[in-house]
PLY file of the C-alpha trace (Angstrom):
ply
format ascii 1.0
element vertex 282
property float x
property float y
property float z
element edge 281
property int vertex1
property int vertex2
end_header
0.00 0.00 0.00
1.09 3.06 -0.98
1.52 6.13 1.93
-1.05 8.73 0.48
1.35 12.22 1.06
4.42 13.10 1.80
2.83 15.68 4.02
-0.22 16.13 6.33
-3.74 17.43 4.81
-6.25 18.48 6.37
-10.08 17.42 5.61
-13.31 16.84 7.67
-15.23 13.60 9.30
-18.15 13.95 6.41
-19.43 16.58 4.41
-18.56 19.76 4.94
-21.12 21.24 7.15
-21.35 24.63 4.29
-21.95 22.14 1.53
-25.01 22.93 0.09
-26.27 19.50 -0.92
-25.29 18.12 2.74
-26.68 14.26 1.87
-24.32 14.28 -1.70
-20.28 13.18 -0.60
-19.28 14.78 -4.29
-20.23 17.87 -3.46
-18.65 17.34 -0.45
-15.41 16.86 -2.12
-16.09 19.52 -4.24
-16.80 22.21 -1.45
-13.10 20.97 0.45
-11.53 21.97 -2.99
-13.24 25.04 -2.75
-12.57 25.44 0.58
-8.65 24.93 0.43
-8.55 22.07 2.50
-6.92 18.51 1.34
-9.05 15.46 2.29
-12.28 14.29 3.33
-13.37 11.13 5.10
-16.44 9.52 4.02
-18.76 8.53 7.52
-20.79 5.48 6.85
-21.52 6.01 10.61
-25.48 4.75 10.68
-24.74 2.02 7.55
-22.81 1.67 4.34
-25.43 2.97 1.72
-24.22 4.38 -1.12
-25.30 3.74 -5.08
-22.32 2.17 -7.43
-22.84 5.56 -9.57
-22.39 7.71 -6.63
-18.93 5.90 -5.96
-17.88 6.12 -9.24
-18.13 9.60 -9.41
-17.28 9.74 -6.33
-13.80 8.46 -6.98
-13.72 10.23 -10.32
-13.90 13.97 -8.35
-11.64 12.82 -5.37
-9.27 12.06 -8.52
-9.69 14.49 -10.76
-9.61 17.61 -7.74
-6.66 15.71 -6.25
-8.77 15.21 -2.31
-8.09 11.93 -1.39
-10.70 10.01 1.04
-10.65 7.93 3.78
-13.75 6.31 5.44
-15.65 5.36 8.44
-17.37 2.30 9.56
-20.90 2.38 11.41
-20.69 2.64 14.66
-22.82 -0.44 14.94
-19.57 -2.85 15.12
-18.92 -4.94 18.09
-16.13 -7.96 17.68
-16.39 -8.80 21.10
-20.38 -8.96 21.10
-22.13 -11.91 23.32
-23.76 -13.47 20.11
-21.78 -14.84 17.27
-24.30 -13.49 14.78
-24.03 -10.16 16.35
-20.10 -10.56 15.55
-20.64 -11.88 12.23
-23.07 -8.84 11.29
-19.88 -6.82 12.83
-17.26 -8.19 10.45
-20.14 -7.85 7.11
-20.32 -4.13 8.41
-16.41 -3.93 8.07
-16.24 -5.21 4.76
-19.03 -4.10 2.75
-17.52 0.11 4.48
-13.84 -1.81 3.03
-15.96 -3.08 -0.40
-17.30 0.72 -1.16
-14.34 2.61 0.27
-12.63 0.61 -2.60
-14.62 1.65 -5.14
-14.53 5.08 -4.08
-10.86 5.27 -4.24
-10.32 5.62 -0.06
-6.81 4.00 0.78
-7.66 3.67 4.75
-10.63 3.19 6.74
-11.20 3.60 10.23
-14.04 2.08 13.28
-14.56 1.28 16.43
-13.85 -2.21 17.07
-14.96 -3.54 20.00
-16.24 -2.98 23.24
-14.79 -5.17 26.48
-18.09 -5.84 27.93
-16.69 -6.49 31.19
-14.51 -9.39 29.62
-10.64 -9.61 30.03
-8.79 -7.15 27.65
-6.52 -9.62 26.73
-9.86 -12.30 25.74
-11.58 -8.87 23.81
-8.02 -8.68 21.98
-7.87 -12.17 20.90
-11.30 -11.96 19.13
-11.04 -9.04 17.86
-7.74 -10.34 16.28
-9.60 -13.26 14.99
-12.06 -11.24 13.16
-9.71 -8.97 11.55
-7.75 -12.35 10.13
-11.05 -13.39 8.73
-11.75 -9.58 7.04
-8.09 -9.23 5.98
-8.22 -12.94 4.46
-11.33 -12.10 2.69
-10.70 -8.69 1.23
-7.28 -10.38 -0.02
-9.53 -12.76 -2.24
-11.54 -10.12 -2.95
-8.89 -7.72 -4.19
-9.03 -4.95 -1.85
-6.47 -3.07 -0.99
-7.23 -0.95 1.95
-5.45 -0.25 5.43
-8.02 -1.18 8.01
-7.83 1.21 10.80
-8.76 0.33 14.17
-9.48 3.89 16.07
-7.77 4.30 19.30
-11.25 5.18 21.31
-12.07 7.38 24.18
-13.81 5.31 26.32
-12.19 3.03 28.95
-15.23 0.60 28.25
-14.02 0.75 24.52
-11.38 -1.86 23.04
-9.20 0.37 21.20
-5.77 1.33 23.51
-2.49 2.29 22.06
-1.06 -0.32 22.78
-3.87 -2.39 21.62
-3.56 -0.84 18.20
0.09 -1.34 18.06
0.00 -5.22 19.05
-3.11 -5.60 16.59
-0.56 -3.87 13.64
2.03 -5.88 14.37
-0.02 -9.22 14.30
-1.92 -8.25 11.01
-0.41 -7.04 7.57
-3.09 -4.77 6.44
-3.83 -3.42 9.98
-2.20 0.47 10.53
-3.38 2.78 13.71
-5.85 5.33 13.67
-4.35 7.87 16.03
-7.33 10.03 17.69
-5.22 12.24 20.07
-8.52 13.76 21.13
-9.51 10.64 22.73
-5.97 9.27 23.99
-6.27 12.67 25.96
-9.85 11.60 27.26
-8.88 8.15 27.49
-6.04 8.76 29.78
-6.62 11.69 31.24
-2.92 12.63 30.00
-1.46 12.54 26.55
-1.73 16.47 26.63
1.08 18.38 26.39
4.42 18.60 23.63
6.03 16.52 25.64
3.93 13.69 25.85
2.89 14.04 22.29
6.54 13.60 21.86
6.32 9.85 24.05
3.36 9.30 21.82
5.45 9.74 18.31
8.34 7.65 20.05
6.44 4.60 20.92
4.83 4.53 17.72
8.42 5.11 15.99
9.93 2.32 18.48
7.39 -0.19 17.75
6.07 0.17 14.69
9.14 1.53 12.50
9.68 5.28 11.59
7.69 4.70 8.87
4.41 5.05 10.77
4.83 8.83 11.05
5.08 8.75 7.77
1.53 7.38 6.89
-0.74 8.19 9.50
-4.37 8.63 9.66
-5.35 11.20 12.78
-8.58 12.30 13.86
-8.52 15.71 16.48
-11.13 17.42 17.76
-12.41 19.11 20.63
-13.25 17.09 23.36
-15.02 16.75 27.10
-14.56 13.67 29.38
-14.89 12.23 32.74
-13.12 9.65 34.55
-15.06 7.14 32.04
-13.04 9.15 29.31
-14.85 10.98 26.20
-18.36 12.74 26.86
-18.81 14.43 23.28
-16.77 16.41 20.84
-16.35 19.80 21.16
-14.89 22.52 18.61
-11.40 23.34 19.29
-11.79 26.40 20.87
-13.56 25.32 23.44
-11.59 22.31 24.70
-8.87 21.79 26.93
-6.96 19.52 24.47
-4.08 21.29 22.89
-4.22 21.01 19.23
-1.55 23.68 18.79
0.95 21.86 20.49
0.47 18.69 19.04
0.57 19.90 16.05
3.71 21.96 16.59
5.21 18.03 17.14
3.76 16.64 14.21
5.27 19.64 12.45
8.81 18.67 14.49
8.18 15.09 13.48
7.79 15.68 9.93
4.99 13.54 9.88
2.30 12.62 6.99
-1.15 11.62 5.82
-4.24 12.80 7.34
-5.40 14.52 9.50
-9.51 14.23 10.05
-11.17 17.00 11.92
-14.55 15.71 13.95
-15.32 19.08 16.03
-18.72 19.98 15.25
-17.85 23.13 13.00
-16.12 20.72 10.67
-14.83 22.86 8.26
-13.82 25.46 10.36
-11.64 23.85 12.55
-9.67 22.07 10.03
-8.91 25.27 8.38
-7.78 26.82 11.43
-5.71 23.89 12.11
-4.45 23.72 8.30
-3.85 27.91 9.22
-1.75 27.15 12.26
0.48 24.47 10.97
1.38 26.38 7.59
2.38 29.11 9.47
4.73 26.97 11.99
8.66 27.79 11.31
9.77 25.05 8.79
0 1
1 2
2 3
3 4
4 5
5 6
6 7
7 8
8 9
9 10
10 11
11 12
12 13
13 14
14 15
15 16
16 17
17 18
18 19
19 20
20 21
21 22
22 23
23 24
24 25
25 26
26 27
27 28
28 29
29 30
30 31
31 32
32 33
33 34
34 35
35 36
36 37
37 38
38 39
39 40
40 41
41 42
42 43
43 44
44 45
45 46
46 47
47 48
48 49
49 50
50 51
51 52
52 53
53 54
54 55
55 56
56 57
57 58
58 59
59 60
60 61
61 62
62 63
63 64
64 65
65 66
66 67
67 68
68 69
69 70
70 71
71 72
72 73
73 74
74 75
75 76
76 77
77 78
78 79
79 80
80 81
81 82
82 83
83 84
84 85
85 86
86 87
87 88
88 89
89 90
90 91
91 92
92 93
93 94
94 95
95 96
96 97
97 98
98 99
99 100
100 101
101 102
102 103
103 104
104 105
105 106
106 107
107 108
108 109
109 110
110 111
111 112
112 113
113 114
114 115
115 116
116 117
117 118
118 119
119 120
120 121
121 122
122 123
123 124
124 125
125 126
126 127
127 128
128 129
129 130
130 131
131 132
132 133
133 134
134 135
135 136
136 137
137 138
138 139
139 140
140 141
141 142
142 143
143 144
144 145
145 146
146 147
147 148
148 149
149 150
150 151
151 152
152 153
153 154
154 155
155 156
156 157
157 158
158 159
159 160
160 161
161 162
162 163
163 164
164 165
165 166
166 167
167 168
168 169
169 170
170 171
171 172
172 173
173 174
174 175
175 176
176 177
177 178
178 179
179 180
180 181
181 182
182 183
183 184
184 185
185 186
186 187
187 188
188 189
189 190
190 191
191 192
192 193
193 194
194 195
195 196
196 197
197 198
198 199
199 200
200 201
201 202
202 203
203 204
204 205
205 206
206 207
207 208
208 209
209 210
210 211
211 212
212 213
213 214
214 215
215 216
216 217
217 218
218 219
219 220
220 221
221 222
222 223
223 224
224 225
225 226
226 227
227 228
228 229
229 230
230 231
231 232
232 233
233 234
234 235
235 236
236 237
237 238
238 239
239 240
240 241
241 242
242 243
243 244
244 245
245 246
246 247
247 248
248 249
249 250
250 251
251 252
252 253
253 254
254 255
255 256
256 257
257 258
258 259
259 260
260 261
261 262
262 263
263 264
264 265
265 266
266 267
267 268
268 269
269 270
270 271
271 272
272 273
273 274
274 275
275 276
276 277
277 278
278 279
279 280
280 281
């Protein structure tokens, strides 16, 4: 698989909230052109429905206006759920978002895997390990192409650690992180200053080769939490997360690929963040 940049760019989680047909993803990608921003990620959050046309051209503006996509899964995926045909609807969900993020041209796709239901970490890791075998084996015979993207999630009741992430990359080829700093910082309750941010890069660097920060996919947003970790997403602004200095390491880093903006203003937070780092001292 090919690393999509040799830089970061900076796109939404959806359409564009100014877009004036909201419901259509091409004039989504259209309006990020417009916009000056770099990517978009396509959110098949409440199911994978889109027509065959619609991904054509889909994949035919993303091409021909040079904003690559990613994607992500519905949030109705649970490998770790107490019936197998619960778990089996979980993996379908993964692949048919992997089947039309394919035909749409997306190179990685993110979701939430898993939730520990009270089991053992280690037990929720093993399944959800034995799923993504089954998806990667499948989309292999398939044809597809396409990082799958485990998010690191902001809920301690949510599979999805760092170092879950890193142990699941390392066991499966076509497996890569999805770094959400936003909810490490919920998470953890740390994770929060340039410092930190710095531990972050390292570990990733240490474990999974220097070539991670070279092909990342990131989500940021605002964000509120309690001791359970995230509560909802706030814009940037209004958070006590600090974007600025993480990406001031990024920057330091000279790290690549995407960066996904979820605050609720969408569009204007990734351009603020797009602002900020362009602006940072080369």
């Amino acid at each position: 698989m090919q690393q999509p940049t040799d830089r970061l760019l900076f796109g939404t989680a959806g359409v564009p909230n100014s877009t004036l047909k909201k419901s259509s993803p091409i004039d989504g990608v259209k309006r990020i052109h417009e916009l000056g921003l770099d990517c978009m990620q396509l959110e098949f959050a409440h199911g994978v429905r889109m027509k065959e046309e619609v991904s054509s051209g889909l994949r035919k503006a993303s091409y021909e206006l040079g904003i690559p996509l990613t994607s992500h899964g519905p949030y109705y995926i649970n490998l770790n759920a107490r019936e197998q045909d619960k778990i089996d609807s979980s993996v379908e969900r993964i692949i048919q978002t992997a089947k039309i993020s394919d035909l749409c041209g997306a190179e990685s796709m993110t979701f939430h895997a898993a939730f520990y239901m009270k089991d053992s970490p280690y037990d929720v890791f093993d399944l959800v390990e034995k799923s993504l075998n089954v998806i990667e084996e499948r989309l292999s015979r398939l044809d597809i192409e396409i990082e799958l993207r485990p998010e690191l999630t902001g809920k301690t009741s949510q599979f999805g650690s760092l170092e879950e992430l890193i142990s699941l990359t390392k066991s499966i080829g076509s497996v890569r992180p999805c770094m959400d700093f936003s909810h490490l910082f919920a998470r953890t309750q740390k994770y929060n200053t340039e410092q930190e941010f710095n531990e972050v890069l390292d570990i990733l660097a240490d474990e999974l080769g220097a070539i991670s920060l070279k092909n990342m996919h990131i989500h940021i947003s605002g964000i509120s939490s309690n001791s359970k970790g995230d509560l909802k997403h706030l814009n940037l602004e209004d958070s006590k997360f600090d974007w600025r200095g993480l990406l001031r390491v990024l920057k330091e880093r000279d790290c690549a690929g995407y960066i996904i903006c979820n605050s609720p203003n969408l569009e204007e937070d990734a351009l603020m963040m797009k602002s900020f780092y362009n602006e940072l001292a080369q």
